[in-house]
VOBA-1610 file (N, C-alpha, C; in pm, whole numbers, padded with zeros to 5 digits, always signed):
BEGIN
Unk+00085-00117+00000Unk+00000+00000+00000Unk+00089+00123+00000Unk+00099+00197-00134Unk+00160+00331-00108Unk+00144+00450+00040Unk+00276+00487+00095Unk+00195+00610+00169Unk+00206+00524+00289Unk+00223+00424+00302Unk+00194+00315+00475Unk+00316+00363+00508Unk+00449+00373+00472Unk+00595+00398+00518Unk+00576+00554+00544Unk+00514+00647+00504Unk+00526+00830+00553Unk+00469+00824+00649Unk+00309+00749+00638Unk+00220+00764+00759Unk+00294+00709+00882Unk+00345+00561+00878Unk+00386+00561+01006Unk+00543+00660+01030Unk+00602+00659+00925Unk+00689+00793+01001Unk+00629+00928+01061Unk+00499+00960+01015Unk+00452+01105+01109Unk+00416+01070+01171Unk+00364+00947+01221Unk+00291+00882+01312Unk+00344+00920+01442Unk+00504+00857+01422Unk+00607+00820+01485Unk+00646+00951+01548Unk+00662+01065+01458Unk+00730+01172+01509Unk+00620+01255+01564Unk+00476+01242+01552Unk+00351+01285+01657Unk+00373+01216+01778Unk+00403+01135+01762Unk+00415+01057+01944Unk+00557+01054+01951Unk+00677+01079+01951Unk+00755+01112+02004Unk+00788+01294+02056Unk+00696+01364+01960Unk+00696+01468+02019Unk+00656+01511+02128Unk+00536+01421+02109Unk+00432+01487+02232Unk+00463+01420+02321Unk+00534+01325+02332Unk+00614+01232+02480Unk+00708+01346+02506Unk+00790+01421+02456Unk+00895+01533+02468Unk+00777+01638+02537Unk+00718+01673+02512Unk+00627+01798+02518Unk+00533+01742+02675Unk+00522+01664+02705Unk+00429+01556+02797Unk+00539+01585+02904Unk+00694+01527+02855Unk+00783+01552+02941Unk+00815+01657+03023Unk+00822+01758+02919Unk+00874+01882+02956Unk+00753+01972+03060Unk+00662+01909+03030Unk+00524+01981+03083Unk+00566+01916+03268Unk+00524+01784+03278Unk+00582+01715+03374Unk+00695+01772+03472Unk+00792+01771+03400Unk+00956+01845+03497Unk+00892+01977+03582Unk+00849+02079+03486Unk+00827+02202+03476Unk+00734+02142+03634Unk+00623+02136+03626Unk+00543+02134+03691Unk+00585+02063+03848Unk+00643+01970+03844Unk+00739+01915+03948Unk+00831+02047+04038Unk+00956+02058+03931Unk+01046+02182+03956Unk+00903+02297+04058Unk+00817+02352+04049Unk+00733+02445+04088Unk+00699+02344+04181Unk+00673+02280+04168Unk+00612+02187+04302Unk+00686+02210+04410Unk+00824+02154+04394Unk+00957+02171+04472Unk+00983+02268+04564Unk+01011+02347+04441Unk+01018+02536+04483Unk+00928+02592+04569Unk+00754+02538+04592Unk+00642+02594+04638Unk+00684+02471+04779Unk+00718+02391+04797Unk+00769+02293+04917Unk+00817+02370+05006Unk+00975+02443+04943Unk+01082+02504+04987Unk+01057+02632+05007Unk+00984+02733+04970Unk+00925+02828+04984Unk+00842+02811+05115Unk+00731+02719+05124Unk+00659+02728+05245Unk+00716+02676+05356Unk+00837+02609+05355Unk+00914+02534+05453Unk+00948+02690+05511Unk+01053+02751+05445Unk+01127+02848+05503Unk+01018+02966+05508Unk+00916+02979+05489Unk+00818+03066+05543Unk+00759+03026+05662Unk+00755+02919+05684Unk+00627+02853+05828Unk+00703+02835+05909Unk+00791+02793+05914Unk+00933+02647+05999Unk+01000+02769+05992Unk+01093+02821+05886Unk+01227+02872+05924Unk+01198+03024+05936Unk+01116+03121+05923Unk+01083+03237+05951Unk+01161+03307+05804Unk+01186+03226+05718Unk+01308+03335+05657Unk+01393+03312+05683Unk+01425+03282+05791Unk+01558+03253+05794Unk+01645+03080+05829Unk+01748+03109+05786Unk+01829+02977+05812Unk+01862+02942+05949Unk+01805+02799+05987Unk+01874+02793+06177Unk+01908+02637+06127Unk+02003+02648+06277Unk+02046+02562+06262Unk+02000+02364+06265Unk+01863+02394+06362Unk+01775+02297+06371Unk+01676+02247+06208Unk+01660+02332+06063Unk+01701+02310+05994Unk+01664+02221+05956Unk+01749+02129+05909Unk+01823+02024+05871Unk+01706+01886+05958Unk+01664+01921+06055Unk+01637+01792+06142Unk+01485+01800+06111Unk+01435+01960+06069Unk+01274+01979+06067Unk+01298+01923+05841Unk+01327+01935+05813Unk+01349+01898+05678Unk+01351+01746+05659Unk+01412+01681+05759Unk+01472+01532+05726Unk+01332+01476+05772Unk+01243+01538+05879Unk+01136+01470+05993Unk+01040+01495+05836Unk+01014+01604+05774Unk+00932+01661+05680Unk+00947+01561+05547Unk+01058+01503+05510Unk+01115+01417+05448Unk+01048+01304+05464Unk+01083+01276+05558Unk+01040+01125+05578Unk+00885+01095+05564Unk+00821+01176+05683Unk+00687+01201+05655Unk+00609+01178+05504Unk+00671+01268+05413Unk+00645+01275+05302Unk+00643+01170+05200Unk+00776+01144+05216Unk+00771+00993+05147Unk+00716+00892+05213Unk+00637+00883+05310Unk+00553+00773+05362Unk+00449+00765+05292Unk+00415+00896+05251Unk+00265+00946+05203Unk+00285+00934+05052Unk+00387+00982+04998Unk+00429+00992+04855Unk+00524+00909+04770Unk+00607+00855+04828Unk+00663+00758+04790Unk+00843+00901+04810Unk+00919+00741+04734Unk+01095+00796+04749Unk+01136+00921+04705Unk+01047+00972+04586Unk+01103+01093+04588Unk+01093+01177+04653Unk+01023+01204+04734Unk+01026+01291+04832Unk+01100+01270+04968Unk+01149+01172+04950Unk+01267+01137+05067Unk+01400+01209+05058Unk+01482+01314+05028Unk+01566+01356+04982Unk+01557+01531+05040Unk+01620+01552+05103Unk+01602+01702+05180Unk+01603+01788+05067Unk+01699+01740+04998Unk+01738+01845+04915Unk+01634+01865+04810Unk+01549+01810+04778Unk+01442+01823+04668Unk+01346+01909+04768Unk+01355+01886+04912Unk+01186+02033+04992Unk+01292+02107+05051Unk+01418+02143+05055Unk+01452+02284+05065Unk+01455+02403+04981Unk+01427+02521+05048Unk+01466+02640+04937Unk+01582+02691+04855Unk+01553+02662+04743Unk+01684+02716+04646Unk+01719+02881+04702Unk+01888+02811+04695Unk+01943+02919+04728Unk+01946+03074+04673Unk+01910+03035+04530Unk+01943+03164+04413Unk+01834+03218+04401Unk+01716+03205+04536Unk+01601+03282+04502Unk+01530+03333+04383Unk+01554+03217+04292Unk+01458+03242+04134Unk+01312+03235+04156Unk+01243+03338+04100Unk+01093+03303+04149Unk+01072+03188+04044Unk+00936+03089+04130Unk+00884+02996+04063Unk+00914+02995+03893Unk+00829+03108+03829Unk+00845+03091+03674Unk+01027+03100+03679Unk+01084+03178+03685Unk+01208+03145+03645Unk+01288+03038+03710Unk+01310+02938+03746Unk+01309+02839+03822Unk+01239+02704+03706Unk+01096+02759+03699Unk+01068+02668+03594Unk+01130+02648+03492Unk+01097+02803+03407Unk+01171+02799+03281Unk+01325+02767+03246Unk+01397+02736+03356Unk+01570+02736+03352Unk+01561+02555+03368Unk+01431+02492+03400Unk+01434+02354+03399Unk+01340+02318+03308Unk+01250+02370+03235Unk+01176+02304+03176Unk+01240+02323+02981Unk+01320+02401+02971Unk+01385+02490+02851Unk+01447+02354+02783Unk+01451+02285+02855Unk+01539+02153+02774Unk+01480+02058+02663
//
């Protein structure tokens, strides 16, 4: 049948795009997830500011989390606040750009 070899090549490159595009949507939305974690951590818990106890309310917050959510959220470093104070959209866009 003429035309069966193009079709499944656009086929192919419609669903590999939109798995890219699915992806990127995904990260993005995660990354903000993160950021909105780490943001309310150091707003509620840390006042703004950095103490040294910290570390122990993050790890307890951690754990918690991944009981409820599974492993990725076991990892401090994914619900603390980024250091370089990027707001959410820029934060996103510097991870989702890929």
């Amino acid at each position: 049948m003429p035309g069966t070899a193009q079709l499944l090549t656009d086929l192919s490159h419609l669903i590999d795009s939109t798995r890219q595009r699915v992806t990127r949507t995904v990260n993005a939305e995660l990354v903000l997830m993160y950021w909105k974690i780490g943001a309310r951590i150091r707003q509620d818990i840390l006042g703004g500011e950095r103490a040294v106890y910290s570390e122990l309310i993050v790890s307890t917050l951690s754990r918690q989390l991944a009981a409820s959510y599974g492993k990725g959220f076991g990892g401090a470093a994914q619900v603390t606040p980024s250091r370089s104070r990027l707001s959410p959209a820029e934060t996103t866009a510097r991870y989702a750009s890929g």
